[in-house]
C-alpha positions in Angstrom: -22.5 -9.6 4.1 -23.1 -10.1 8.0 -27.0 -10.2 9.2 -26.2 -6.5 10.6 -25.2 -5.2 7.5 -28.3 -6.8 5.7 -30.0 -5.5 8.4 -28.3 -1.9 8.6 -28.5 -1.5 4.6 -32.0 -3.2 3.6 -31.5 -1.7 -0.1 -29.1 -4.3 -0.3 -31.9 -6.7 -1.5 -32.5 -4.4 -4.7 -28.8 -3.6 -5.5 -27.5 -6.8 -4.5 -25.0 -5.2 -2.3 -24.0 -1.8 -0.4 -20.9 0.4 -0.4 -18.9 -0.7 2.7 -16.6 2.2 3.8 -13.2 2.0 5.5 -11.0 4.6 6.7 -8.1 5.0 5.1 -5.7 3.1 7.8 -8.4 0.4 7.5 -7.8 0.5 3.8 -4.4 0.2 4.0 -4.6 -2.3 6.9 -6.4 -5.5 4.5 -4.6 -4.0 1.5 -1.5 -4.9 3.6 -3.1 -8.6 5.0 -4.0 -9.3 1.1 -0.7 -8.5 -0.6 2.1 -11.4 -1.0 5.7 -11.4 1.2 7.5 -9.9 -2.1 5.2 -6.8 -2.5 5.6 -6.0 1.4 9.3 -6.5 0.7 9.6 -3.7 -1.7 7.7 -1.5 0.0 10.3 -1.6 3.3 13.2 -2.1 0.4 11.8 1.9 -0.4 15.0 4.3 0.0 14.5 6.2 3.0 11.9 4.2 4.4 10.9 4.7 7.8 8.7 2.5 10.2 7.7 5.3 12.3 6.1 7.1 9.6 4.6 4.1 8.4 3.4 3.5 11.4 2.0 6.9 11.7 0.3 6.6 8.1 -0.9 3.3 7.7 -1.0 2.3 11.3 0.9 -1.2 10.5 3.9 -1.5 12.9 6.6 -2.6 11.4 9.1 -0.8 13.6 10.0 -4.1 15.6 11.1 -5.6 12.4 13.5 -2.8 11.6 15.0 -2.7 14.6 15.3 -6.6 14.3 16.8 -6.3 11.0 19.4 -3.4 11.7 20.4 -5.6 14.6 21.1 -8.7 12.2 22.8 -6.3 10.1 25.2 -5.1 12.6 26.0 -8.6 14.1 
């Protein structure tokens, strides 16, 4: 916990810690930064998977790599 957030939740002291709340793309976002290269693989491996809508769910980009694999695909 930061000094703000001791600070912001004070029953912290009694409970030993507070609920720390993310929106979902936030969520997604560290649960993306925590998992290993294989798991990220399989979820772009997904048939029919699409970087836009990913994008527009998660708000992870992974559009660039797409395109940069389609172009090693095609060359």
């Amino acid at each position: 916990m930061t000094d703000e957030e001791k600070e912001a939740y004070p029953t912290h002291a009694t409970t030993g810690r507070y609920l720390r709340e993310y929106t979902y793309k936030e969520a997604f976002q560290k649960s993306w930064e925590n998992a290993d290269p294989k798991n990220r693989e399989r979820i772009r491996d997904v048939p029919g998977f699409d970087a836009d809508i990913f994008y527009e769910i998660s708000g992870i980009d992974l559009r660039d790599e797409q395109t940069r694999e389609r172009y090693e695909e095609t060359n």
